[in-house]
N, C-alpha and C positions, 0 to 999 in steps of 0.2 A: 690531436689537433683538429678534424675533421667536426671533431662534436664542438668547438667553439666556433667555428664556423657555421653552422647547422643553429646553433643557438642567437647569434646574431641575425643571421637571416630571419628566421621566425620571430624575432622580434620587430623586425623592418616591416616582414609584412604585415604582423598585428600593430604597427602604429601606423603603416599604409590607410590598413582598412577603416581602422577610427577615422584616420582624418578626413576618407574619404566621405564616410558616414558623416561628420558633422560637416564636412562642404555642402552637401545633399540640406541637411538640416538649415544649415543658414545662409542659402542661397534663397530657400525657399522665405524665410524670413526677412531676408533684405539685409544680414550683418557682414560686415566683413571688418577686418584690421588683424590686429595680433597685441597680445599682452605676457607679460613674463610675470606672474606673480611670484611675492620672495617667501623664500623656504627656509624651512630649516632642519635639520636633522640633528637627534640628538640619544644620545646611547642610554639607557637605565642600566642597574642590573637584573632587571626582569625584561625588560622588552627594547626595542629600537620604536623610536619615535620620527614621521617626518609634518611637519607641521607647513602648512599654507595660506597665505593673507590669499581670502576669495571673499571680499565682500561685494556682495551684490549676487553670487553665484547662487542657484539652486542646486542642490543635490543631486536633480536628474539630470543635471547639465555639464556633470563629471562623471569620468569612467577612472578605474584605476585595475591597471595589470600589473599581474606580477608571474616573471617568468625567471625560474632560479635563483640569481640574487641579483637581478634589474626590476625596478618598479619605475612603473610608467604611471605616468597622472596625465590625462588629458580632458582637455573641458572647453568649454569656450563662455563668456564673458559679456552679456548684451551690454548696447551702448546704454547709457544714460538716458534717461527721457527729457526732452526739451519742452520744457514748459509753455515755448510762444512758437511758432511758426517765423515769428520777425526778429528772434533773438541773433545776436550774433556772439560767437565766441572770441574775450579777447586771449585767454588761456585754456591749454588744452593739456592735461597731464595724467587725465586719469586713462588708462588703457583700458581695453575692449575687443570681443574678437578670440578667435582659437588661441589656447597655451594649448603648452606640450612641459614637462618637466622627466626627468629622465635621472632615477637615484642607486646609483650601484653601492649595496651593499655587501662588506666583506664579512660581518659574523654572522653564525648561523639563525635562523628566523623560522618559526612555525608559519607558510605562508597560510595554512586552510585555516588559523585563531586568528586571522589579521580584522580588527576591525577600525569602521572608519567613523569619523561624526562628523558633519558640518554646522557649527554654532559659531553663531553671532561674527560671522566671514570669515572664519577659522576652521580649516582642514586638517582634523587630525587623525593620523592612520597609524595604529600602533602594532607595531608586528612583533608577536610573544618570542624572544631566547629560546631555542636549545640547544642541549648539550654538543658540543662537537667534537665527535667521534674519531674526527682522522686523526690521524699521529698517533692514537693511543694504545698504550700493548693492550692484547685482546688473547689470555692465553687458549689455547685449545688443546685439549682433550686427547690423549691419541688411545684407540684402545686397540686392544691385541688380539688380533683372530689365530697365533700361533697356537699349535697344540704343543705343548712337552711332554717326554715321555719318562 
């Protein structure tokens, strides 16, 4: 029980330190708000997929950890450019500003194959199947150091 506890923690505080790190980053830039982009996750028989609407996002401007079977996607999202100084908005929908997305998954995952792409505002991180070991008989061997006489 101690090691899920231990594993949540380290996880807090590597998504502490991200978000710290992009406060840092977009303080200096002058951004702030918050956006939820929609995901999706979705299972092959070869790999686990989780998919992300980021358009407008650069590549450097996402981080993705992955720590046992929690994946963490954090990034953040600049605002729109306003094309007048004198414009005024009469609608406002499109979000901006730090995400965070947080994906527990339960079957096993190679995390060091995982790869990611971002095209055309589509994030997609595919993390490779393997075999899962527990529960399975595993027989072993016993050999005999008795002498008989």
């Amino acid at each position: 029980m101690p090691h899920l506890f231990r594993e949540a923690r380290d996880l807090a505080d590597d998504v502490r330190r991200v978000f710290e790190e992009l406060e840092r980053q977009s303080v200096s830039r002058g951004v702030s708000g918050e956006c939820v982009p929609a995901i999706d996750v979705l299972e092959t028989p070869d790999a686990i997929e989780i998919v992300l609407d980021l358009p407008g996002v650069r590549a450097d401007a996402v981080r993705i950890l992955i720590k046992g079977s929690v994946v963490l996607i954090v990034g953040e999202k600049a605002p729109a450019a306003c094309p007048s100084r004198d414009a005024s908005f009469h609608l406002v929908e499109r979000g901006f500003g730090r995400f965070a997305r947080v994906v527990r998954l339960a079957g096993p995952f190679d995390a060091s194959r995982a790869e990611a792409v971002l095209r055309d505002g589509e994030l997609r991180l595919v993390l490779p199947r393997i075999e899962d070991r527990r529960g399975r008989e595993i027989p072993v061997p016993i050999k005999s150091l008795d002498q008989v006489s």
